[in-house]
C-alpha positions as CSV (number, residue, x, y, z in Angstrom):
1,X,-8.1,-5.2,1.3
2,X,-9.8,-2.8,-1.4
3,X,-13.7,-3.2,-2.1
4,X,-14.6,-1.8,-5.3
5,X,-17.9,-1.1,-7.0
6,X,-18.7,-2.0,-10.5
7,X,-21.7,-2.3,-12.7
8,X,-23.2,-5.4,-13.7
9,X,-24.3,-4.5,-17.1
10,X,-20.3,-3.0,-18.1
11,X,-19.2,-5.9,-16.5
12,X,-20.9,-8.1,-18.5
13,X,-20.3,-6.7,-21.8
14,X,-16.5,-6.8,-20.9
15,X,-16.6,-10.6,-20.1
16,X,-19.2,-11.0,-23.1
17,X,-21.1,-13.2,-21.3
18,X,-24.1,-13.0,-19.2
19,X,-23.9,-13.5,-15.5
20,X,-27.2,-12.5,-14.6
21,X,-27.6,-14.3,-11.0
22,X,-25.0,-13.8,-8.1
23,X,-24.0,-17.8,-8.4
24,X,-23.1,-17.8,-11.8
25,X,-20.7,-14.6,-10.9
26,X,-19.9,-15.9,-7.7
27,X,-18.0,-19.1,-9.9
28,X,-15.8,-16.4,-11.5
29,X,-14.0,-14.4,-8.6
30,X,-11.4,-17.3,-7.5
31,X,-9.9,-16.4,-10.7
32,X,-9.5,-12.7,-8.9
33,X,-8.9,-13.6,-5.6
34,X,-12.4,-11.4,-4.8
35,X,-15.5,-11.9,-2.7
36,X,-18.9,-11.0,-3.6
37,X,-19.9,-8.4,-0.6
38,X,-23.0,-7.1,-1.6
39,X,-25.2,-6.8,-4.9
40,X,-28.4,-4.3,-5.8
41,X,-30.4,-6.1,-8.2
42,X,-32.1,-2.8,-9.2
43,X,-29.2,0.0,-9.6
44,X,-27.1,-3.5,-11.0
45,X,-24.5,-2.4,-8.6
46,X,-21.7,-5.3,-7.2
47,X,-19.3,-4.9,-4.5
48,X,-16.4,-6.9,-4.6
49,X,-13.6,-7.3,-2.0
50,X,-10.6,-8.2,-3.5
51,X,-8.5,-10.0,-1.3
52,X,-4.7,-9.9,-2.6
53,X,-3.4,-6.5,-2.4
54,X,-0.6,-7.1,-4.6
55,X,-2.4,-7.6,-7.9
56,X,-3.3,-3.7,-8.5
57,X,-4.3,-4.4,-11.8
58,X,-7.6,-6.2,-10.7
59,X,-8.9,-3.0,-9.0
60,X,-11.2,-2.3,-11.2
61,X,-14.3,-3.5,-13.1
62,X,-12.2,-3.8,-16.2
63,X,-9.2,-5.6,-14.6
64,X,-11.8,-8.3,-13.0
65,X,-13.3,-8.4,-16.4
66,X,-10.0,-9.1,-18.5
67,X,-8.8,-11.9,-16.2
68,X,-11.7,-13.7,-16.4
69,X,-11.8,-13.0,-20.7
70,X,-8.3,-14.5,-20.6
71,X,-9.6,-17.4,-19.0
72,X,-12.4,-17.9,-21.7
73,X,-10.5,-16.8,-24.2
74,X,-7.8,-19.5,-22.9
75,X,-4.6,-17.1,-23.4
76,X,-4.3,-13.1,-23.1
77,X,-4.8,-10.4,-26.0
78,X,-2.0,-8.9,-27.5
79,X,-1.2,-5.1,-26.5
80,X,0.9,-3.7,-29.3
81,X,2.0,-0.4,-27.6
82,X,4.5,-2.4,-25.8
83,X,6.1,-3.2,-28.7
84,X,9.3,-1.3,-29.4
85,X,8.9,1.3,-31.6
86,X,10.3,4.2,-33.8
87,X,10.7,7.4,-31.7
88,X,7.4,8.7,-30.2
89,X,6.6,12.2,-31.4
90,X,4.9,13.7,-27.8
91,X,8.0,13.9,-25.4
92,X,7.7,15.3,-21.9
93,X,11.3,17.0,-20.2
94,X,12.1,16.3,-16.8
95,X,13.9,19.2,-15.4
96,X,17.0,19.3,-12.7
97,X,16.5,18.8,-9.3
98,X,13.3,16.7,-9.6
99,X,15.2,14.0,-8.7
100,X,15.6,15.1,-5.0
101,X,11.6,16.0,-4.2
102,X,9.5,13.4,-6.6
103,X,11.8,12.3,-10.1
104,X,9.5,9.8,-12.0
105,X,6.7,9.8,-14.4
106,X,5.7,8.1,-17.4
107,X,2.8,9.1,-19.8
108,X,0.5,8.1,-23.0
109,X,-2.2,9.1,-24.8
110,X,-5.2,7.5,-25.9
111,X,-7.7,8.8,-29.1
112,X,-11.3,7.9,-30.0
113,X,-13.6,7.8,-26.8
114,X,-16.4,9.2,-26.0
115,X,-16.7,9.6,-22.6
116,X,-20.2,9.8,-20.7
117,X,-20.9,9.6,-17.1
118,X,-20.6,6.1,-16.4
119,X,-17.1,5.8,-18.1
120,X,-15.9,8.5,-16.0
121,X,-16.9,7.5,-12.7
122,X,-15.4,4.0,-13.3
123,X,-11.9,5.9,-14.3
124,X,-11.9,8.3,-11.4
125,X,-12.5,4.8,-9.3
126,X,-9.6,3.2,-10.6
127,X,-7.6,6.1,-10.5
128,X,-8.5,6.9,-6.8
129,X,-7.6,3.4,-5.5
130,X,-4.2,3.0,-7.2
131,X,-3.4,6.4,-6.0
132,X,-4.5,6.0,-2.3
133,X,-3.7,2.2,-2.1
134,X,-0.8,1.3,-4.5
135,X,0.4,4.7,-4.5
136,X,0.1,5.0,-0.3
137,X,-2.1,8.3,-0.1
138,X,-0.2,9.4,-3.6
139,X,2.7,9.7,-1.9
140,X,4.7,6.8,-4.1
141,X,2.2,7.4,-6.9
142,X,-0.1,9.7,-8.0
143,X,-2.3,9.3,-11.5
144,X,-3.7,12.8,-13.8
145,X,-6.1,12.7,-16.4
146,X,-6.0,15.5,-19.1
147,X,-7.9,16.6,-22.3
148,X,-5.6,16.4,-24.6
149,X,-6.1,18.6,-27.6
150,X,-5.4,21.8,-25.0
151,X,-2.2,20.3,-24.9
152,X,1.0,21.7,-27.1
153,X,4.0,19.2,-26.8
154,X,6.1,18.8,-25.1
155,X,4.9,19.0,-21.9
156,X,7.9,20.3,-19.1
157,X,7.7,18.6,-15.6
158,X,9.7,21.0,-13.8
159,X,10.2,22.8,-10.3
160,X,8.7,25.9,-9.0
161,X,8.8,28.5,-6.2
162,X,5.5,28.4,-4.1
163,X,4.6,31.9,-5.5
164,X,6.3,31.7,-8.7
165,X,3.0,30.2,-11.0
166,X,-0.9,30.9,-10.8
167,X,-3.6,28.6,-11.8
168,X,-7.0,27.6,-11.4
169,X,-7.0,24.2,-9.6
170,X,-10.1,21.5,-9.8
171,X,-12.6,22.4,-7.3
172,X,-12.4,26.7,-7.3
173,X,-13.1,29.2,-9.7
174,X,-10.3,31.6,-9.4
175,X,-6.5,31.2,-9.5
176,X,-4.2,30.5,-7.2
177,X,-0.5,30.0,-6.5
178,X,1.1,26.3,-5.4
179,X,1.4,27.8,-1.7
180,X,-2.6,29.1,-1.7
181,X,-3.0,25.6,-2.8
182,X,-1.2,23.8,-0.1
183,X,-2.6,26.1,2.3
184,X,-6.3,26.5,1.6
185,X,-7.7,24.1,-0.9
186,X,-8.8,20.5,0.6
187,X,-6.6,19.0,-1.6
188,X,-3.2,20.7,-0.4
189,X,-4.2,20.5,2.8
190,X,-5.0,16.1,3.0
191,X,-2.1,15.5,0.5
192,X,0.2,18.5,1.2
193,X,2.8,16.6,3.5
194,X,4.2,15.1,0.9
195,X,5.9,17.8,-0.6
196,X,6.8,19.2,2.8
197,X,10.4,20.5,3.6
198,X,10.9,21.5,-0.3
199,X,11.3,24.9,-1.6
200,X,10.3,23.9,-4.7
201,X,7.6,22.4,-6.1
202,X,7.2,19.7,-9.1
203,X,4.9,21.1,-11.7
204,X,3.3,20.2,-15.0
205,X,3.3,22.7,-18.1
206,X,2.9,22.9,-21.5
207,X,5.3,24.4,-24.3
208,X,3.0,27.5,-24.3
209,X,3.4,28.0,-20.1
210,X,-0.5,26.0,-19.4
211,X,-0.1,24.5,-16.0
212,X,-1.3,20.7,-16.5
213,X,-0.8,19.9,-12.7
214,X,0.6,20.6,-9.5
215,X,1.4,16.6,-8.9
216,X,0.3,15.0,-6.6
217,X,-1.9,17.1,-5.3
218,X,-4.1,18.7,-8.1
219,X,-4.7,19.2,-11.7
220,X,-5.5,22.5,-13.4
221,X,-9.5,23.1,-13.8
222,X,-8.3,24.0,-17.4
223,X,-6.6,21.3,-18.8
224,X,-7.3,18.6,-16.0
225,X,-10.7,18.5,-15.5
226,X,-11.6,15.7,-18.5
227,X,-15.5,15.7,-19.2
228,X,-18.4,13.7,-20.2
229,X,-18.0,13.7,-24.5
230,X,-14.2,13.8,-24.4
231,X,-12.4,11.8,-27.0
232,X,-9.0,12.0,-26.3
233,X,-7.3,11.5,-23.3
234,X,-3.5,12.6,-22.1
235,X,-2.4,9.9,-18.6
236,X,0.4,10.4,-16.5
237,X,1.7,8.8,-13.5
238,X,4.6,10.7,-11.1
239,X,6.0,9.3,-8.6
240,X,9.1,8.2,-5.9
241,X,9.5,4.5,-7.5
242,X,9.9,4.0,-11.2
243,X,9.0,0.7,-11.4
244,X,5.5,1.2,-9.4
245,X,4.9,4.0,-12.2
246,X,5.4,2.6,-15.0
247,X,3.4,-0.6,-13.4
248,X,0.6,1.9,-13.2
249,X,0.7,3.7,-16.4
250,X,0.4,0.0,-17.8
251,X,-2.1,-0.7,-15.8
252,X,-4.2,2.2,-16.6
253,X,-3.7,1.7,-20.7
254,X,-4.0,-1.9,-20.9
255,X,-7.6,-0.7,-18.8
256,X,-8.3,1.2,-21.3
257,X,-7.7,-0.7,-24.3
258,X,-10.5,-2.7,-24.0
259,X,-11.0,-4.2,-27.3
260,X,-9.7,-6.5,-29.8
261,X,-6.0,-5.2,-31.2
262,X,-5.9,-4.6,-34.6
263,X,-2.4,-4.7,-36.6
264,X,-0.1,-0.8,-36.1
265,X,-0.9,0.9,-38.9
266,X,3.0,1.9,-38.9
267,X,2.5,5.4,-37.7
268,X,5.5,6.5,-35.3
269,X,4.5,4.7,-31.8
270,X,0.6,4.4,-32.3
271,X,-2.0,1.9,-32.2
272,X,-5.5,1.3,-33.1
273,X,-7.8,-0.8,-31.3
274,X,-11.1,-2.1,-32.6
275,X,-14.0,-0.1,-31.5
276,X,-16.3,-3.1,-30.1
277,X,-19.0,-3.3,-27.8
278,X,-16.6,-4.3,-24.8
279,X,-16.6,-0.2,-25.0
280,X,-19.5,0.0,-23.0
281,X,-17.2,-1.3,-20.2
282,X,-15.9,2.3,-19.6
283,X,-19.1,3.7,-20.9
284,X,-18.1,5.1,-23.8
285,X,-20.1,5.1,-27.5
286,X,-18.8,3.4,-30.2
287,X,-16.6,5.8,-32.2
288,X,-14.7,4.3,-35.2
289,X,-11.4,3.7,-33.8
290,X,-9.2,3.6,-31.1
291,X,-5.7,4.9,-31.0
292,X,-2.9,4.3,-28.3
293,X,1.0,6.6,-28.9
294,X,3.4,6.4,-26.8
295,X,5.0,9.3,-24.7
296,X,8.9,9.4,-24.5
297,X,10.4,11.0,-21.2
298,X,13.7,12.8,-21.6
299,X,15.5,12.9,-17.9
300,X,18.8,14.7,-17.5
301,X,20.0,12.3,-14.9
302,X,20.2,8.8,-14.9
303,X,17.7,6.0,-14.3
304,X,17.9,2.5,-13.7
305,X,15.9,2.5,-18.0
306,X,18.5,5.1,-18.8
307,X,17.8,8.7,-19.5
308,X,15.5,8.6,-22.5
309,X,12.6,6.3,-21.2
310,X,9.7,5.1,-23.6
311,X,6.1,4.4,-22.2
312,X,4.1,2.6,-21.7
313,X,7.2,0.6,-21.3
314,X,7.3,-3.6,-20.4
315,X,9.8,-4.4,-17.8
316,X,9.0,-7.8,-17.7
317,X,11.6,-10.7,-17.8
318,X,11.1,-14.6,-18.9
319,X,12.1,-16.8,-15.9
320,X,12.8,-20.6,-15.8
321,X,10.8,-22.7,-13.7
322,X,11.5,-26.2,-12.9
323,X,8.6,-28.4,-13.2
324,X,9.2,-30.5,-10.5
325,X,9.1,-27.4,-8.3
326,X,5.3,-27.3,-9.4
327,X,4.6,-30.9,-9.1
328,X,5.8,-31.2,-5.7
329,X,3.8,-28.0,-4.6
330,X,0.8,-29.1,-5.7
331,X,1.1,-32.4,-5.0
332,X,-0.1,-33.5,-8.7
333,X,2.3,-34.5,-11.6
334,X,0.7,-32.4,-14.3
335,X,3.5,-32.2,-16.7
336,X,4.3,-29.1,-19.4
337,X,1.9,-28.7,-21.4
338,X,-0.7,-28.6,-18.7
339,X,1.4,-26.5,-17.1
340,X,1.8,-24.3,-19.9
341,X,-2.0,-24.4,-20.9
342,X,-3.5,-23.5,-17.3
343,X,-0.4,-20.3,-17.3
344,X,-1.5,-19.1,-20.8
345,X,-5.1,-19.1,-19.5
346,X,-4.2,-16.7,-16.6
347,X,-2.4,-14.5,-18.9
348,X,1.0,-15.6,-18.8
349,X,3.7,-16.3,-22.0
350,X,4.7,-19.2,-21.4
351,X,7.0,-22.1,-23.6
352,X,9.3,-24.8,-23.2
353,X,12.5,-23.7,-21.7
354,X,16.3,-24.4,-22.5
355,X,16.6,-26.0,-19.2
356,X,15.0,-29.9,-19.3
357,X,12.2,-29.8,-17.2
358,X,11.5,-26.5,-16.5
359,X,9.1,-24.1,-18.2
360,X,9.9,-20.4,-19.5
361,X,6.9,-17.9,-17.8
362,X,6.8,-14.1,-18.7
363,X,3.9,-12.6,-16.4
364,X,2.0,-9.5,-18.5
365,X,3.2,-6.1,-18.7
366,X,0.5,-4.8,-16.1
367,X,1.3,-7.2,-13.5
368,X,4.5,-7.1,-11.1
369,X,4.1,-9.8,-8.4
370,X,6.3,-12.8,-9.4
371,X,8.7,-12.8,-6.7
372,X,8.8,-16.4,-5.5
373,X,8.5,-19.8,-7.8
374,X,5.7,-20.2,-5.6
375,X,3.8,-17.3,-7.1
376,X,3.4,-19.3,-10.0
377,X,2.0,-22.6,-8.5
378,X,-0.2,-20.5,-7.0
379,X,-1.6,-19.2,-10.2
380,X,-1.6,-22.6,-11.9
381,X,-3.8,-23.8,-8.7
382,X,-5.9,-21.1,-9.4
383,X,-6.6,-21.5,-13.6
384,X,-7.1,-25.1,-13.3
385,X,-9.4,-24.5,-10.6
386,X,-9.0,-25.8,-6.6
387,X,-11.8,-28.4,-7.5
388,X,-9.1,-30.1,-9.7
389,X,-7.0,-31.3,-6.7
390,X,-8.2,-34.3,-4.6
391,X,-7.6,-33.1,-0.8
392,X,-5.2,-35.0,1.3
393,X,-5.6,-35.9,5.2
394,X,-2.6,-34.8,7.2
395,X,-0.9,-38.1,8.0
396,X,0.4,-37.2,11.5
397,X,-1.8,-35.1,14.4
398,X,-0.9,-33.7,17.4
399,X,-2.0,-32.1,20.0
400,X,-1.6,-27.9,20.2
401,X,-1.3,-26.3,23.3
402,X,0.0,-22.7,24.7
403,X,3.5,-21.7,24.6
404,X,5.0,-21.0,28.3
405,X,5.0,-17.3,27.0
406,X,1.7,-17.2,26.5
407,X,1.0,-19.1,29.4
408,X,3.2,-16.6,31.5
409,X,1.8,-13.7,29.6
410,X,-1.9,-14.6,30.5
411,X,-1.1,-15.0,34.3
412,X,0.1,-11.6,34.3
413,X,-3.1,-10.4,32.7
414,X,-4.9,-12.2,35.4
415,X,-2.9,-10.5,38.0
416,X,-3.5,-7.2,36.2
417,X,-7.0,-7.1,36.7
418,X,-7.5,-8.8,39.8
419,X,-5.4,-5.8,41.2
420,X,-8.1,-3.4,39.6
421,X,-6.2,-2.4,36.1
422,X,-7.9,-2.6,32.6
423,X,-6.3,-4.1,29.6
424,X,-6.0,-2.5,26.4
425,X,-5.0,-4.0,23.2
426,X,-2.8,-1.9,20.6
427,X,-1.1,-1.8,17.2
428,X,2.8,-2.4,17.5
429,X,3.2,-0.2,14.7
430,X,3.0,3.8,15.1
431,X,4.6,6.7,14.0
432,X,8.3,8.0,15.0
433,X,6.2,11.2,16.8
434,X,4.5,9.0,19.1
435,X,7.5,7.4,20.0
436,X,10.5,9.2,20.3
437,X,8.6,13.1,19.9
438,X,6.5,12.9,22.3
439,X,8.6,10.5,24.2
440,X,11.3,13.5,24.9
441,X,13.6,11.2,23.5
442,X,15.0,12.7,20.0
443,X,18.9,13.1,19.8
444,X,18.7,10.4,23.2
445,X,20.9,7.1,23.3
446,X,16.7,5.6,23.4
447,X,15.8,7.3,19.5
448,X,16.9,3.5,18.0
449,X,14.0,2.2,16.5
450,X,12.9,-0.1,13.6
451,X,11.3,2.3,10.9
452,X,9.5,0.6,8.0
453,X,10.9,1.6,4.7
454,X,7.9,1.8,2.4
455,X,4.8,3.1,4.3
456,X,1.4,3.6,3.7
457,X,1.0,5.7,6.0
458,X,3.2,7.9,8.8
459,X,0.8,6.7,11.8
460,X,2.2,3.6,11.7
461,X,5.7,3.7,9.7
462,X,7.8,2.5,12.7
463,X,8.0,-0.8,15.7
464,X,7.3,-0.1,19.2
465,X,10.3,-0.2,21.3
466,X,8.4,0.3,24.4
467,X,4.4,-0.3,25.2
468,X,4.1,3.3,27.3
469,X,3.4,5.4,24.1
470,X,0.6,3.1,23.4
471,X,-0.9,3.5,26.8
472,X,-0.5,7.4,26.7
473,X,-2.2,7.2,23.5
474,X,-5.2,5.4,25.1
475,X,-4.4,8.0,28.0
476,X,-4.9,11.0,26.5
477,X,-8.0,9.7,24.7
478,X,-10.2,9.0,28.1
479,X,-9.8,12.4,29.3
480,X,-13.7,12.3,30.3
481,X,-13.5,9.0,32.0
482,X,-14.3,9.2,35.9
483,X,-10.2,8.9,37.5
484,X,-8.0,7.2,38.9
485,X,-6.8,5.1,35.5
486,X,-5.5,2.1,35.7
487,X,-4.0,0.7,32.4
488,X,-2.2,-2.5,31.1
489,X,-1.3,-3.8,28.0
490,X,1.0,-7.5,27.5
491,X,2.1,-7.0,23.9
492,X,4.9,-7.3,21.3
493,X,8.0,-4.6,21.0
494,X,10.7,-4.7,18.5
495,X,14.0,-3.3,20.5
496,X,17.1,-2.8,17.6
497,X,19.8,-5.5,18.6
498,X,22.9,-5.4,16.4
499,X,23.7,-8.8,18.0
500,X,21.1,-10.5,16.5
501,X,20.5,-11.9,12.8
502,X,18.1,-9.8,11.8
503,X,19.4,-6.6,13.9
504,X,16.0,-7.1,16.2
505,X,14.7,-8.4,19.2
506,X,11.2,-9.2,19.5
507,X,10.0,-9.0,23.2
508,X,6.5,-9.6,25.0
509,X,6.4,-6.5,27.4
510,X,4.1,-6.2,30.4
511,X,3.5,-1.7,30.4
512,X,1.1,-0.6,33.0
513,X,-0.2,3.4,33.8
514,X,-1.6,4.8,36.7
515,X,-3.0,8.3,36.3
516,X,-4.8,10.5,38.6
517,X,-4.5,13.8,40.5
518,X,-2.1,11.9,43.5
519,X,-0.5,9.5,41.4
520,X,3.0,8.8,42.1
521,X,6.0,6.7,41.8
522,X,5.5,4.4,45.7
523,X,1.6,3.5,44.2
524,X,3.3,2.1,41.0
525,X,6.2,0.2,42.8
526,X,3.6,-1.5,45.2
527,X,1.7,-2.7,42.0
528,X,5.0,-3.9,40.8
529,X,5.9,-5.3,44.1
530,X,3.0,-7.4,44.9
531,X,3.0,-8.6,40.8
532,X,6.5,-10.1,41.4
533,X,5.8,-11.3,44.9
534,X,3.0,-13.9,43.6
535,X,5.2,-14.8,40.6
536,X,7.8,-15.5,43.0
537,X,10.3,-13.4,40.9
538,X,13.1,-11.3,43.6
539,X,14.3,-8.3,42.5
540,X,15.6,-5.2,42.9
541,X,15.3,-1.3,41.5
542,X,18.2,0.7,40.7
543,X,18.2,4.7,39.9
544,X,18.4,5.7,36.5
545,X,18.2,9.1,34.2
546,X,15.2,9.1,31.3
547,X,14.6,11.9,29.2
548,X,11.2,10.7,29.5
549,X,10.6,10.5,33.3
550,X,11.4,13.0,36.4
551,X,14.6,13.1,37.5
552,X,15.0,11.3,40.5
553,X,11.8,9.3,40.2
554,X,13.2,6.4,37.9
555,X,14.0,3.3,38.4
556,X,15.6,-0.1,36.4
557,X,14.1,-3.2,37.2
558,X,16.9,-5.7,37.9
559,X,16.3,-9.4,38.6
560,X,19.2,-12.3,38.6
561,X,22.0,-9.5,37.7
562,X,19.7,-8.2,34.3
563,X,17.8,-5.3,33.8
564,X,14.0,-6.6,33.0
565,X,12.3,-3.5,32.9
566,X,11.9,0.1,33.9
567,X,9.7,2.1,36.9
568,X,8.9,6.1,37.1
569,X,6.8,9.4,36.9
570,X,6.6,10.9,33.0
571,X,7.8,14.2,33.1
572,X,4.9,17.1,32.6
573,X,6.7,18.2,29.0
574,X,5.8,14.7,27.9
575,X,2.6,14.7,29.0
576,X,2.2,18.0,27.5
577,X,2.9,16.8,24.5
578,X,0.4,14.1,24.5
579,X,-2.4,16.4,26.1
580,X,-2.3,14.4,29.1
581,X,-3.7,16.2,32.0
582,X,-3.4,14.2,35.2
583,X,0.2,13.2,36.5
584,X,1.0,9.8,35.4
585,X,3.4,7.3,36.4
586,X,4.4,3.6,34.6
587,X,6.3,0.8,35.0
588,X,7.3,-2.0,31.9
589,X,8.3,-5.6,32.7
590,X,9.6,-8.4,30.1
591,X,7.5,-10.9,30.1
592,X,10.1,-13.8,28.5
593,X,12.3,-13.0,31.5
594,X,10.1,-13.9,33.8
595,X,9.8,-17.4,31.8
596,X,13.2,-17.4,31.4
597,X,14.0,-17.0,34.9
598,X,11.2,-19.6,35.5
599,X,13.5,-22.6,33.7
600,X,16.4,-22.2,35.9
């Protein structure tokens, strides 16, 4: 869950009240979902852990601070640049082909700051952990900052060859091309997967040819590298998903918009915004005026908003909500108006609906979480405050015990080590390298696994099908480790099933390794032999060919007429691949067939 860092004082001034000791603060952060973790009295640092990952907007000092306004305040502000307006006069062109390597962004800019020290290190804070949490290591979404007057409208977001441009990127003092970048500078090299396998390269310029950015890996030193004093401000978000960038460019102005809205002053797409104290929340000194315009993005291909898209832009929908659905969820019959009155002070519109006995909601522009009716009990719990509801005792008790799995499953552990093996415990998730790679098993009738669509990262973007890259992982790890090796791990794999609802099979799997100079396939079948003997399970082995094993020197475990497993020696190119340097040989036994077999 993200921790983030803010200072007391800002904090304070952007709730506008004091909350000088930890308990008064501490009475606040249900209303965030956040734990106080630590707090220096002295520097008036706080550390908060934030404990619902899908509420991106509360990841920062100002987001904590604004929920907890609203709640004072007992509804939410008003954000004018949301409002539909006349056509914005700063556009930005999205070029042809974009579409196939990273085709979104969105864009505004924002007049009358100025910045100092402390109000850029809480920016580059927010904008790091949207980018590397929300935005999964920037490769969904990834945020620039820019001075704006450098800027001549409108900006291009176009493709490149590697070699084709030249700039001076944040970080180095002379220019270089996108491929120097990718190759050499820290940046390219951390974030440069993403834009690996394209020939070109997404870039940011201005109508006069001034590289903004190479998104999402850097901006120009130039343009891109905003400083203390700055006043005005250029934000853009690119990106693979255009909801979750438009979610963050609203995220990141309603952030910055910090005090009171005044009425537009009628000028094509802009805004102003009191200048207030609640400016010390991004550290910036009073200036006369705020001022928010919108950017308008011009795609040549179509979007699910069109081709001409307008933002910030608010995606949000009313939904009807039956009050009874509430009620019953909470367990107290609160009726509308309460209802309405605990949603408006968590920031929500809400009204009578059409429908008798439901309520119309509208969550704000900067939040995207309302997936379930239950979302919204969840935040009326949470305005009125858990201290409001009277706790029941359950009415029935009964007694837990372990499921005949896990019963199973722990007397094979027991086994395990009795007959001198050590247990390891491992993530089912890992990457499609570990398990079909270095498995020898791409282009195989064994390369079917479950891959998860959007991941945060590629070390873990896929199920296990089988436990033996886990223990060649551990394997190759304990190179230094006095040999012989004995390994075991009982855990969960997910084997594709078209047979099934879900097209998956969820299995507990016994995988044991032996690995030392002499190992070979008869020391693994006598561990396997004398495990089934004292479960009292017969069965038999029958040959079989694995990319991943010598030929000849694998084996299917069969027992009542079903396969329940697998026996051999991994073959030297595998074990080359995971820098494994002793022969090694493995054997993986289902552990719900052995219960299975046990009810019959």
């Amino acid at each position: 869950m993200p921790t983030i860092s803010i200072n007391q004082k800002d904090f304070e001034q952007l709730v506008g009240r004091p909350t000088i000791a930890a308990e008064p603060l501490d009475a606040w952060l249900p209303l965030v979902k956040a734990e106080l973790k630590d707090q220096d009295s002295e520097s008036g640092e706080v550390r908060l852990e934030l404990h619902d990952s899908n509420r991106p907007d509360l990841w920062s000092c100002e987001g904590i601070a604004r929920q907890i306004r609203i709640k004072l305040q007992g509804a939410a502000s008003a954000y004018p640049f949301f409002k539909p307006t006349p056509r914005p006069k700063r556009r930005i062109q999205v070029m042809q082909g974009l579409e196939r390597v990273r085709p979104y962004i969105a864009a505004c800019t924002a007049v009358g700051y100025k910045m100092t020290g402390e109000g850029l290190a809480q920016l580059v804070q927010t904008q790091e952990k949207l980018a590397d949490i929300f935005g999964r290591k920037r490769r969904t979404i990834s945020i620039g900052l820019y001075r704006l007057p450098q800027i001549v409208f409108p900006v291009t977001y176009t493709l490149v060859k590697p070699e084709e441009v030249r700039f001076t990127p944040l970080g180095v003092e002379e220019k270089m091309s996108p491929r120097e970048i990718l190759a050499v500078h820290p940046k390219g090299l951390e974030y440069g997967p993403i834009l690996a396998g394209h020939d070109r390269l997404p870039l940011l310029m201005d109508e006069e040819g001034q590289v903004l950015s190479l998104p999402p890996i850097i901006n120009s030193r130039e343009i891109g590298e905003v400083r203390v004093g700055d006043r005005e401000l250029f934000v853009e978000v690119t990106g693979t998903d255009l909801p979750m960038v438009l979610l963050t460019l609203n995220i990141l102005a309603v952030n910055l918009a910090v005090a009171l809205p005044l009425a537009p002053p009628g000028n094509a797409g802009t805004f102003e915004l009191a200048a207030t104290a609640a400016l010390a929340g991004l550290g910036q000194a009073p200036g006369p005026s705020l001022a928010f315009e919108a950017v308008e993005v011009a795609y040549p291909y179509a979007t699910e908003l069109g081709k001409t898209v307008r933002t910030p832009f608010n995606f949000q929908k009313a939904r009807s909500i039956p009050i009874k659905t509430i009620e019953d969820a909470l367990g107290v019959p609160l009726g509308a108006e309460r209802i309405r009155q605990a949603l408006l002070a968590y920031g929500y519109e809400a009204s009578a609906s059409k429908d008798r006995g439901a309520i119309s909601v509208k969550i704000p522009p900067y939040r995207n979480d309302l997936m379930h009716p239950l979302d919204v009990v969840e935040d009326v719990a949470i305005s009125r405050g858990y201290g409001e509801f009277t706790p029941i005792m359950p009415s029935q008790f009964t007694v837990g015990s372990l499921s005949r799995l896990e019963e199973m499953s722990d007397r094979v552990r027991d086994m395990m080590v009795g007959m001198g093996f050590q247990e390891i415990i491992s993530n089912i998730m890992a990457s499609r390298q570990e398990l079909i790679d270095r498995m020898h098993l791409a282009g195989s009738d064994r390369d079917q696994i479950v891959e998860v669509e959007n991941v945060m990262t590629q070390a873990y973007s896929c199920l296990r099908q089988w436990i033996t890259p886990s223990l060649l992982r551990v394997e190759a790890a304990s190179t230094r480790a006095f040999y012989p090796h004995r390994l075991f791990e009982v855990g969960e794999v997910a084997v594709p099933d078209a047979t099934e609802e879900t097209g998956v099979r969820t299995l507990m799997v016994l995988g044991a390794l032996i690995a030392h100079a002499n190992a070979n396939f008869s020391e693994a079948h006598s561990c396997l032999d004398l495990l089934l003997f004292y479960l009292d399970r017969p069965y038999t082995l029958e040959p079989i060919s694995h990319r991943s094993f010598l030929d000849g020197r694998a084996g299917r475990i069969v027992s009542n007429g079903r396969a329940v497993g697998l026996i051999g020696e991994i073959h030297p190119e595998v074990l080359e691949h995971w820098q494994v340097s002793m022969p090694s040989v493995v054997f993986e036994l289902e552990v719900d067939a052995l219960v299975n077999e046990g009810k019959s």
